[in-house]
Backbone bond lengths (Angstrom), bond angles and torsions (degrees), N, CA, C in turn:
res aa  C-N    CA-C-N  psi(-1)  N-CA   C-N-CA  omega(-1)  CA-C   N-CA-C  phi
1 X - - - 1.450 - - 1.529 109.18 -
2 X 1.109 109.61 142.76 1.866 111.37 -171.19 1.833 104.88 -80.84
3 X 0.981 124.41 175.25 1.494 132.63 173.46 1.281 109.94 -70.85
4 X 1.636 115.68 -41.27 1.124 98.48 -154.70 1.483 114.78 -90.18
5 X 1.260 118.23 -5.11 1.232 116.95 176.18 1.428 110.72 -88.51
6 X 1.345 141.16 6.63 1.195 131.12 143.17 1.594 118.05 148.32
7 X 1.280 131.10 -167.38 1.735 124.41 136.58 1.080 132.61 -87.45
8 X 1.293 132.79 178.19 1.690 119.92 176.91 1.759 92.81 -148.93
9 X 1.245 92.84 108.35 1.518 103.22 176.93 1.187 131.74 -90.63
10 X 1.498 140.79 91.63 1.470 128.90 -167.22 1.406 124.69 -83.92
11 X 1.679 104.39 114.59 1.422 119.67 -143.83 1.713 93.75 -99.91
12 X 1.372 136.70 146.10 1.084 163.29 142.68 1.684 120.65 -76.42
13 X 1.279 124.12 52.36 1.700 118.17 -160.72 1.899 106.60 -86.44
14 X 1.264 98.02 135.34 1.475 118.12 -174.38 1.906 96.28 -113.38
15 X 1.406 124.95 96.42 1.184 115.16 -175.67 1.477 106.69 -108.39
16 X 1.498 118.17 155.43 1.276 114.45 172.96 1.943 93.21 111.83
17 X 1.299 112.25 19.03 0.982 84.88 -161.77 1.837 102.74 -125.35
18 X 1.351 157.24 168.14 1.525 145.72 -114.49 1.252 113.55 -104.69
19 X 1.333 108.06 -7.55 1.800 132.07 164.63 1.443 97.54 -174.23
20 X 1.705 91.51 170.61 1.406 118.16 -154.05 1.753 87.72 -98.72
21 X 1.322 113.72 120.24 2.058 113.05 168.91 0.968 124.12 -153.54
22 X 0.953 135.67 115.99 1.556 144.39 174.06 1.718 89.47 -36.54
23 X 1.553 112.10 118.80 2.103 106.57 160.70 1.352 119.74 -99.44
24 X 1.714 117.29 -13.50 1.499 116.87 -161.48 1.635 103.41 -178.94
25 X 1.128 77.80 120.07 2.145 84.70 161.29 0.996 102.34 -111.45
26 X 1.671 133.19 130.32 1.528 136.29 179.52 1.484 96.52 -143.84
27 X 1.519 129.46 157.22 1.069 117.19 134.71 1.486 106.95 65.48
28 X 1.476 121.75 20.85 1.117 110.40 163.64 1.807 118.20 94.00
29 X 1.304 95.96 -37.89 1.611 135.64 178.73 2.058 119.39 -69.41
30 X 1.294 106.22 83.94 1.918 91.47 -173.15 1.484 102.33 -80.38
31 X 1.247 134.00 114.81 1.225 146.17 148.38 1.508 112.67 -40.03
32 X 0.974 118.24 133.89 1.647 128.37 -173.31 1.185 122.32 -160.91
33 X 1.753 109.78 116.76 1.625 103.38 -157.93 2.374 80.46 -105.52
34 X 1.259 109.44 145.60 1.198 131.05 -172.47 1.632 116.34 -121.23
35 X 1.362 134.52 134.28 1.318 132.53 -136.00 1.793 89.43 -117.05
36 X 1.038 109.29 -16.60 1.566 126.10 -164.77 2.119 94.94 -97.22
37 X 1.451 96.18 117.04 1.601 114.70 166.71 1.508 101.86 -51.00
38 X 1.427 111.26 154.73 1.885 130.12 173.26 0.847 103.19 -82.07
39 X 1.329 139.66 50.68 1.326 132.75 -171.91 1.440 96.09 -129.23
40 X 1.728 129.61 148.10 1.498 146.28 -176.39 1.324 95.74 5.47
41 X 1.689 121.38 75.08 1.077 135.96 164.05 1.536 132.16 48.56
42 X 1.359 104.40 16.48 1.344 116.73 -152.07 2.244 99.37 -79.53
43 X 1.630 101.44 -19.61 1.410 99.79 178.48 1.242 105.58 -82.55
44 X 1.742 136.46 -50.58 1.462 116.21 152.39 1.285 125.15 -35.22
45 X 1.260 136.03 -35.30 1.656 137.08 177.60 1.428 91.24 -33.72
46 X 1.902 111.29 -88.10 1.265 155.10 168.65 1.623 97.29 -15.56
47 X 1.163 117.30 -60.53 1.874 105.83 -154.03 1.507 100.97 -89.76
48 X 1.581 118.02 -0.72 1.712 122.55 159.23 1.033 93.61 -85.32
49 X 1.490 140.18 -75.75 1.320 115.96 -162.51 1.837 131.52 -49.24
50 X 1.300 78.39 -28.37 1.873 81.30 -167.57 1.876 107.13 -86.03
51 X 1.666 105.20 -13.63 1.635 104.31 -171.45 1.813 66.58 -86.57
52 X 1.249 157.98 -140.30 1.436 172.07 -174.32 1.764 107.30 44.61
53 X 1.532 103.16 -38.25 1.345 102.55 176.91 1.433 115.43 -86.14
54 X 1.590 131.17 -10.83 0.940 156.12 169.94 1.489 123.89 -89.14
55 X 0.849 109.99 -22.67 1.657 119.42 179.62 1.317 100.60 -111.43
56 X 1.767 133.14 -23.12 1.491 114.74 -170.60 1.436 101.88 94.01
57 X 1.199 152.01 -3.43 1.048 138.74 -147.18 2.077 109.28 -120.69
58 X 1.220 110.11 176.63 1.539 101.29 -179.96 1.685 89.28 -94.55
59 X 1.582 114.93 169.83 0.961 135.86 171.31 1.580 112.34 -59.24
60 X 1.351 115.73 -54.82 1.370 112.52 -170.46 1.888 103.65 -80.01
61 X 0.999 110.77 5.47 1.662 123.58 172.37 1.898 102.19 -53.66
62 X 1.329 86.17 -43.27 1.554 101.00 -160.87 1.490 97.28 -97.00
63 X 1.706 91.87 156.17 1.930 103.22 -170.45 1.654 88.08 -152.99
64 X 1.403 116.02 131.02 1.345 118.34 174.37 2.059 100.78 -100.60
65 X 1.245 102.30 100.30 1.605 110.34 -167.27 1.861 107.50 -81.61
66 X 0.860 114.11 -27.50 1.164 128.78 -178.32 1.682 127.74 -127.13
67 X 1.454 133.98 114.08 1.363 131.49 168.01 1.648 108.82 93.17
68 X 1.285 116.89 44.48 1.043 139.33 147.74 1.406 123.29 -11.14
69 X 1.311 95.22 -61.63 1.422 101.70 -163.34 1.517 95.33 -124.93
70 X 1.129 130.80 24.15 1.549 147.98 -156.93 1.614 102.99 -128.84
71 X 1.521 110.03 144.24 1.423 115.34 158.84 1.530 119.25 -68.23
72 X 1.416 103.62 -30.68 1.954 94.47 175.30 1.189 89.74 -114.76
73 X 1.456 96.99 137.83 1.345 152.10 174.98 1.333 132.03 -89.41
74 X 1.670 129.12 141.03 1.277 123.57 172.77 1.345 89.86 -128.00
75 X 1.346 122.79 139.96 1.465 129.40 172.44 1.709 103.78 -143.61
76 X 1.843 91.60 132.94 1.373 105.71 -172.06 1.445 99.69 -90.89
77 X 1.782 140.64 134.94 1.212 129.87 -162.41 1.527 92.81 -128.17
78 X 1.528 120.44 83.80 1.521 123.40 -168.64 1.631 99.85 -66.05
79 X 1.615 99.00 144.70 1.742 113.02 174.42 0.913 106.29 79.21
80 X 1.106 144.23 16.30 1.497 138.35 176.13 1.858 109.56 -132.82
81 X 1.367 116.86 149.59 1.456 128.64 179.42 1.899 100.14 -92.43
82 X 1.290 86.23 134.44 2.023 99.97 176.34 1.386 95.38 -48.98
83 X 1.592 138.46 -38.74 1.561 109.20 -149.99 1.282 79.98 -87.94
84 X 1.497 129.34 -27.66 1.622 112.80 -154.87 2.300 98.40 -70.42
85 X 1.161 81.12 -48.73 1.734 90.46 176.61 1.365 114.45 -35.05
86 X 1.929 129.56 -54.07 0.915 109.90 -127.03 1.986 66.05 -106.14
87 X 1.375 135.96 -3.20 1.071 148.11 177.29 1.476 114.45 -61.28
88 X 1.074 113.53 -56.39 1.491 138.97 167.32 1.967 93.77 -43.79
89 X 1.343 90.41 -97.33 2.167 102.29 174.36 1.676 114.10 -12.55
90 X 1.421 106.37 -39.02 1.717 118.22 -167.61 1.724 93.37 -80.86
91 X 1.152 110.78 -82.19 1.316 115.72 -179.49 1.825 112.60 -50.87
92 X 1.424 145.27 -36.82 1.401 131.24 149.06 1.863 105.64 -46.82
93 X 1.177 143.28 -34.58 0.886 139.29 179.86 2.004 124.69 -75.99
94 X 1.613 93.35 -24.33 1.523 109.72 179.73 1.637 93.20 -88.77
95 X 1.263 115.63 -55.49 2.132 99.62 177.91 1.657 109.71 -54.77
96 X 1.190 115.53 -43.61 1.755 110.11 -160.05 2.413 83.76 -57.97
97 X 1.636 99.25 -58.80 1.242 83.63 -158.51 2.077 120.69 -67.64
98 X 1.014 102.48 -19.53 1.325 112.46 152.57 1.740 134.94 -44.71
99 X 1.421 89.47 -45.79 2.044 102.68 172.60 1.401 86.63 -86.05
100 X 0.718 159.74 72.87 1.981 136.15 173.05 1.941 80.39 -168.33
């Protein structure tokens, strides 16, 4: 896949849950607990806005290509390089566990 068309992040989303946080990147897999109910899409709303404020990126940057209506996720993260993406996820994951 070329750079310029983006990253593709394979998301694990847990919605419904008391804030929105990245808990674990494993396996390729970002775990993501989401504060926003599965209901008329309102936890996809939520897990674009909150991956956009986290990545730096605009909202419409992001495209959920896969699992719609699914807990795993494929999300296309336009303008951005995979190592820088999944770079970003590691380091949001090294502050949360650092303050904690």
């Amino acid at each position: 896949m070329p750079d310029d068309t983006g990253a593709r992040l394979t998301i694990q989303v847990k919605p419904g849950a008391s804030r929105n946080m990245i808990t674990r990147y494993a396996d390729g897999i970002l775990h993501v607990k989401i504060a926003a109910p599965p209901v008329r899409g309102k936890a996809n709303q939520e897990l674009v806005k909150f991956l956009s404020k986290v990545l730096g990126v605009s909202r419409s940057s992001l495209v959920i290509e896969k699992g719609m209506t699914s807990r795993r996720k494929v999300v296309l993260v336009k303008g951005i390089k995979q190592a820088d993406a999944e770079a970003v996820m590691e380091e949001e994951l090294d502050i949360r566990d650092s303050a904690s």
